[in-house]
N, C-alpha and C positions, 0 to 999 in steps of 0.2 A: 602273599598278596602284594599287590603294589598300587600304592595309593596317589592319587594325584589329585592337587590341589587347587586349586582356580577359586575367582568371585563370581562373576554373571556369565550369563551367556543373553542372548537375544536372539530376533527374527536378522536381524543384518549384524552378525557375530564376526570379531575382530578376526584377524590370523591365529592369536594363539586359542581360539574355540575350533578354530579347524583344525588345525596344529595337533591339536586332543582327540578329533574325529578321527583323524589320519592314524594316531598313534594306538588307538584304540582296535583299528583294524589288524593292525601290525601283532601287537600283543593278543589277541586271540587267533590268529595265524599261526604265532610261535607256539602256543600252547599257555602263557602267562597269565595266570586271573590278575585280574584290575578294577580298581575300582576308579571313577570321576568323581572328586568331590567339589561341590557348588556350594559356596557360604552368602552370596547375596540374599534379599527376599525381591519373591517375585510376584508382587498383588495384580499385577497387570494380565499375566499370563502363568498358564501352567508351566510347570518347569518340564515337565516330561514330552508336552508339544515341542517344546524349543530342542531339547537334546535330541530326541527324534527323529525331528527336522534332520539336521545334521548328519545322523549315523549312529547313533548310539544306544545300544541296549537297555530297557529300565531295568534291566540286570546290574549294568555296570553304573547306574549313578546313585551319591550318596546327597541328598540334599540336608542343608545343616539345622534347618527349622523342622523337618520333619525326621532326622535320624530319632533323636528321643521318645518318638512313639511310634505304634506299631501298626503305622499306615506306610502305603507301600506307594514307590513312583509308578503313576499309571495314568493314563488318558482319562479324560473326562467321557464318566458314564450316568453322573447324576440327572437325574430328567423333571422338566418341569412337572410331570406329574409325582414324582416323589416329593418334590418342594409343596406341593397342592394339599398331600397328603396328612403334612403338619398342619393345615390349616386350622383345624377343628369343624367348627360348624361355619364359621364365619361367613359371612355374604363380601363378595368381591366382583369387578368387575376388571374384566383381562381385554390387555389392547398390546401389540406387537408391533414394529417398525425394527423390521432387518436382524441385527445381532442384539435388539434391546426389545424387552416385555415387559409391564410397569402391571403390579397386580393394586388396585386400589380397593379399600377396603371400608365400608360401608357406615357413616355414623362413627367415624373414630377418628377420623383427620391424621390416619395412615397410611402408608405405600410402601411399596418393592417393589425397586427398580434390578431387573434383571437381566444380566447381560449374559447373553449364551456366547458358545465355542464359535457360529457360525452364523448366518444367514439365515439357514433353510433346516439344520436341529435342532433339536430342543431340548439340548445337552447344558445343562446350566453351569458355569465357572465360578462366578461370583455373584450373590445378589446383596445390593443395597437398602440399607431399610430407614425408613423418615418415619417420626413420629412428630406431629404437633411442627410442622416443619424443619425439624434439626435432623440431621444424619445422625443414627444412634449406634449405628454396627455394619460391620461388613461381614457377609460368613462366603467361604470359598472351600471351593468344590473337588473332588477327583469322584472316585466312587463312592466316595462317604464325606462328610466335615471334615477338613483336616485343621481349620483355625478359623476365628474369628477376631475382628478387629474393632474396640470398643471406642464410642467417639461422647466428646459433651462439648457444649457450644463457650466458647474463649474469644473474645475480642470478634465478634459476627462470624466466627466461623468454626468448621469441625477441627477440634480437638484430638488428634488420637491419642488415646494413655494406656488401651491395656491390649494387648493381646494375648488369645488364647489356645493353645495349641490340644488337639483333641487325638484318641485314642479310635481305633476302628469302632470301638462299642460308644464309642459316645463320651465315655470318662476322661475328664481333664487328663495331659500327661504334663502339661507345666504351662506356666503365663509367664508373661514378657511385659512388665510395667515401664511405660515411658514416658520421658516428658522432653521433646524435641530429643536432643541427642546423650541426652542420660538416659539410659537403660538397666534395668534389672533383671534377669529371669530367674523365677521361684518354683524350685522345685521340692517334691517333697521330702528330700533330705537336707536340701543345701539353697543358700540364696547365691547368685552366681552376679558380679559386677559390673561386668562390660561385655561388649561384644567379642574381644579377644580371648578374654576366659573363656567363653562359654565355647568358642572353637578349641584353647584348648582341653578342655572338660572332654568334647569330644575325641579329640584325640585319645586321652586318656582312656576313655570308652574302648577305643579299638582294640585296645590290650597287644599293641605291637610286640612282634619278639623280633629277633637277629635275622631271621628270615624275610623278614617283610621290609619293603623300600617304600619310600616316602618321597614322591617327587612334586615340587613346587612349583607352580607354572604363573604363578601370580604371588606377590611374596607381602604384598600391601595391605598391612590392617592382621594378617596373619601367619604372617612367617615366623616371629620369634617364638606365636604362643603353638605352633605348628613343634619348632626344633625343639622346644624346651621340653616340649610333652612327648617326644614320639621315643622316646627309651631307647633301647639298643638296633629300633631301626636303623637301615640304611637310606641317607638323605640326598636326594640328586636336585641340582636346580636347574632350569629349563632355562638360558638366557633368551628372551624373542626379539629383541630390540639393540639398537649399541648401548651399549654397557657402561658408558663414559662421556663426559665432555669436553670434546678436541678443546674449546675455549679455553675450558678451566684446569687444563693439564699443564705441567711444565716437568723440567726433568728431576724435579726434587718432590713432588705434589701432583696426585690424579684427581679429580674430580668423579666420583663415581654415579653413573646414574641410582637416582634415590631407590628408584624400586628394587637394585640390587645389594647396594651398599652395605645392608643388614647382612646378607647374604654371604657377602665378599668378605666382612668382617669377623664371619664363624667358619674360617673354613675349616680349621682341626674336627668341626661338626659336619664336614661337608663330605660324601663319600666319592662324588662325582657332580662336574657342571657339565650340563652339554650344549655346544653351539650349533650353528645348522650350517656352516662354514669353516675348511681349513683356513681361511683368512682371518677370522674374526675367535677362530680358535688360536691360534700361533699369537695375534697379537696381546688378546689376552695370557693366555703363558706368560708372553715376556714381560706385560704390565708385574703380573705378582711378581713374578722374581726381583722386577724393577723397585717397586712402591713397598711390597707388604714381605719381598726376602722369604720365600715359600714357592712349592712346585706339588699343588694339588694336582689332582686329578683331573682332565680336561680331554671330552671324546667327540667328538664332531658324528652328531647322527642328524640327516637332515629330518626337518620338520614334518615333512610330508612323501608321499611316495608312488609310482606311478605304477600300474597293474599291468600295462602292456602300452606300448607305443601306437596310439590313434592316425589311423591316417584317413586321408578323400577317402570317398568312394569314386568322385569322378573329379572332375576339374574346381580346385578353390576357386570362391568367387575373386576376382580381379581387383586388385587394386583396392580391400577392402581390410578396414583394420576394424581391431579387436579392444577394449580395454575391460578389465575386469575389476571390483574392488566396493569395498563400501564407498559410501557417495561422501567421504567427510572431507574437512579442508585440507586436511594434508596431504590426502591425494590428488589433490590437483588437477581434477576432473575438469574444473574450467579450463586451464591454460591447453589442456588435449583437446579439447572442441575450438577453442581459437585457433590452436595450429592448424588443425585439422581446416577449417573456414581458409585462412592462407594458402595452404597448400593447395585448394582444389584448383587454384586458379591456373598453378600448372598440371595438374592431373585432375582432369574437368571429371571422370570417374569415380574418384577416392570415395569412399564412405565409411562411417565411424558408427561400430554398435558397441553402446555400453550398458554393464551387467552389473549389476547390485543395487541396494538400495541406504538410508541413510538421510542424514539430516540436510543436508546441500541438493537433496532430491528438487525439491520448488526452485533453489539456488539457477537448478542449472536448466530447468524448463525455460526460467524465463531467460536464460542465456541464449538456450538455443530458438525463443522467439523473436527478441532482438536480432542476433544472427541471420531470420531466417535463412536458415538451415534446416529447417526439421523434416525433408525429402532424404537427406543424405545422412543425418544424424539421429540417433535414436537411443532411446531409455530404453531400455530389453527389462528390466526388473532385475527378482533373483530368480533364476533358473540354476538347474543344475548342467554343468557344462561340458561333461564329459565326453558327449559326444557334438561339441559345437564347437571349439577352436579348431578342430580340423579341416573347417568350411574357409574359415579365412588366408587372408595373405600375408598376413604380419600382426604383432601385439606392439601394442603403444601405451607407454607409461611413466604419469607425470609427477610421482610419488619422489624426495625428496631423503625419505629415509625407508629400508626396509631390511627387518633381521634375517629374511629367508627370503620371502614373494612366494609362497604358493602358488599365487595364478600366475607367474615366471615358470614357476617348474610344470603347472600344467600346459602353459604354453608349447615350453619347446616340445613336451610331451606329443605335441601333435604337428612338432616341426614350425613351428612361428619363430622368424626370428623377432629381435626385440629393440625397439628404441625406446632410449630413458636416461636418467642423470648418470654421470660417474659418478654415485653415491654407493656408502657401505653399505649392505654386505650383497644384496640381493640383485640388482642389477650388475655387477663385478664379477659375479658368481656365474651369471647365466650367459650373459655376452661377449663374446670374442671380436672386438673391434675388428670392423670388414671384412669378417667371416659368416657371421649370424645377425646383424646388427649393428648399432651404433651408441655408445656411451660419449655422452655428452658434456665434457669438461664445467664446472660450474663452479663459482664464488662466490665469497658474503654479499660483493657489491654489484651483483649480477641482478639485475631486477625482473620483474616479470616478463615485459615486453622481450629482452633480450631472450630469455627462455625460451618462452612462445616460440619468437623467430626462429632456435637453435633446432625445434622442434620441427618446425615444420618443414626447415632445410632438408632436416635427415627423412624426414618422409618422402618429399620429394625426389632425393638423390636415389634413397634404397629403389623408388620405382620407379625411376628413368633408367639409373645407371647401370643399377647393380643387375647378376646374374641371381632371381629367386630362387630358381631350385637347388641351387649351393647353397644358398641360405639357408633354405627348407634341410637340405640333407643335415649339415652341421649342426642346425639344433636337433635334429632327430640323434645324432653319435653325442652330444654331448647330454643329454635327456637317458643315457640307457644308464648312468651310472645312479639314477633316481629308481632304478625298474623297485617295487617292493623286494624283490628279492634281494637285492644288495643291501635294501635298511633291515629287513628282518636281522641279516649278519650282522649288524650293529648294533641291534638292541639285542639281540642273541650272546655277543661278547661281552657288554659291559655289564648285563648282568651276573654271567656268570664268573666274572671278575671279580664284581666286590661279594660274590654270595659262600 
């Protein structure tokens, strides 16, 4: 089995949730069982919605609150009339507004507040309960209880201190005592200390043997209780990001980024790292040899992978760019809609759709009101995109650092070529200066406004000057080395390498 390791996932999930999605397809392709394991909590939403979402089997996910009993990942099927059912005799009265139902209850100065999956079912997630006006508990849903969440009132407000985690019959299978960020869980043989333990407790659980690999995709909060426990498995770690800081490097001393450095410091534990770049692979190499006098194991399998090469049906829209991404700061979703604004003034056509969603979402509404721009510029949401960069004429992106760019590779997938920083690893990767696009030289003391400009020059040049369908062809030849079938050989090899 091969286990892979991560914290959260979400409705607008970073690269390495896709990263995992991709991989996931890949390994039941080759024939390799796999598991996803998720150690965040997720009160918000189901966790089985969200992997789902994505692509993923509730076959293949391990969540870490719910592994210790013997409820299973699954969609929400609890229904307000099962919630009803507990009621006893009581007298209540039922009022609805959208995803929320509030049951008030008669002569008791009680409520439940109820929040369903949707709109229009009446599929229950979570329901809230008030007593005497305080929040006294949360209990949340799949097919059965799977925990509840104990609260008492602290300085005018809800308290949580205990949670309880529940068995399909209803029997406790352990609690989680809290108080802000000390945590306990009590189980019936053992009291467990922190949250680190109790992943590796888990681990422990799996009863890894020599056969089974252990890959860490997220190494923060628990990676060391991850390596310590996994016994004679084999350990791979996923790098997604640079791995270091150019600042804090010299040639006696590296600076390692923190979420690796644990990582980087157990290699004799380590059976393999893999990058999603010959570039980013090679430099690494030469780091350990450099810093840490060692020559681990090091296989460059991209991130992600493409099923077939997308193309028109009929003629790409003109003059129309693409950007894909969560809507956070570091993508730089503003500075693309500014250039974008600059440039129409020589290409009165150009138009910009962007996809995802994200915290900078309101950010950039009211960017693009200011602007008025929002005839030529548009929030698309998240969609799935598979069959949609093929419509366009070019992908634009104003992202500053990336370990792979998935929606890079699904770009050229469909022939876009690409403008973006000269930044490691992802743009480097995809763009062939004046072949496919444009890499855009940048420095510390580069400030926004000059970026902006940098950007919008190269948008305008690519659609004045340049020859598109050379563009178009060159990223379609340089997209075929992503086809799935060349990463299955990759993950095909390094398995059967350390096995």
């Amino acid at each position: 089995m091969i286990y892979n390791f991560n914290l959260g996932i979400g409705w607008a999930s970073s690269g390495v949730e896709y990263a995992q999605a991709y991989r996931a397809k890949i390994l039941r392709s080759i024939g390799a069982d796999a598991k996803f394991v998720f150690t965040d909590m997720f009160p918000r939403d189901n966790i089985e919605h969200m992997t789902k979402n994505i692509g993923f089997l509730d076959s293949e996910i391990i969540w870490l609150y719910m592994f210790f009993s013997d409820c299973k990942i699954a969609p929400v099927s609890y229904t307000l009339g099962k919630l009803e059912s507990t009621f006893s005799n009581q007298n209540y009265t039922f009022s609805r507004d959208g995803k929320i139902a509030k049951y008030v209850f008669s002569g008791t100065n009680n409520f439940y507040t109820v929040y369903m999956v949707d709109e229009t079912s009446d599929l229950v997630h979570r329901v809230e309960m008030v007593s005497n006006g305080c929040l006294i508990r949360k209990d949340y849903y799949t097919y059965c209880r799977i925990y509840s969440e104990y609260y008492a009132p602290l300085d005018n407000q809800a308290h949580l201190y205990q949670r309880r985690f529940f068995n399909e019959d209803g029997t406790v299978a352990y609690e989680e005592i809290t108080d802000n960020d000390v945590v306990m869980y009590q189980f019936p043989d053992r009291l467990i200390c922190s949250k680190e333990e109790l992943v590796g407790y888990m681990v422990q659980r799996l009863n890894l043997t020599g056969e089974d690999v252990v890959i860490i995709d997220r190494t923060t909060g628990i990676g060391q209780a991850i390596m310590e426990n996994a016994g004679p498995a084999k350990i791979g770690i996923v790098i997604h990001a640079d791995h270091f800081s150019e600042g804090g490097t010299d040639e006696r001393n590296i600076l390692w980024n923190n979420y690796y450095e644990y990582a980087f410091s157990q290699h004799k534990h380590v059976a393999f790292y893999i990058t999603a770049t010959d570039d980013q692979n090679r430099l690494l190499r030469e780091q350990f040899e450099t810093y840490l006098h060692v020559m681990p194991k090091v296989v460059t399998i991209p991130v992600g992978s493409l099923p077939e090469l997308k193309y028109p049906e009929g003629e790409r829209t003109k003059h129309s760019l693409i950007t894909a991404s969560r809507l956070a700061s570091e993508k730089h979703v503003d500075w693309i809609i500014d250039a974008v604004v600059a440039a129409r003034k020589k290409v009165p056509d150009l138009t910009l759709d962007i996809y995802g969603k994200g915290v900078e979402e309101d950010k950039l509404k009211g960017l693009i009101s200011r602007q008025k721009c929002g005839d030529y510029v548009r929030l698309c949401g998240q969609q799935n995109l598979d069959e949609v960069y093929k419509n366009y004429d070019a992908y634009l992106s104003g992202s500053t650092s990336e370990g792979f760019g998935l929606t890079l590779m699904e770009a050229i997938g469909s022939g876009l070529p690409i403008i973006g920083f000269d930044v490691r690893y992802g743009n480097q990767n995809f763009i062939d200066e004046g072949q496919n696009g444009y890499k855009i030289p940048v420095h510390d003391k580069m400030d926004s406004k000059e970026r902006i400009e940098k950007l919008a020059e190269c948008v305008v040049r690519m659609f004045t000057e340049d020859d598109m369908e050379e563009f178009h062809c060159h990223s379609y030849e340089k997209a075929k080395k992503y086809l799935t079938i060349e990463v299955e050989k990759g993950w095909m090899n390094v398995l059967n390498q350390i096995r």
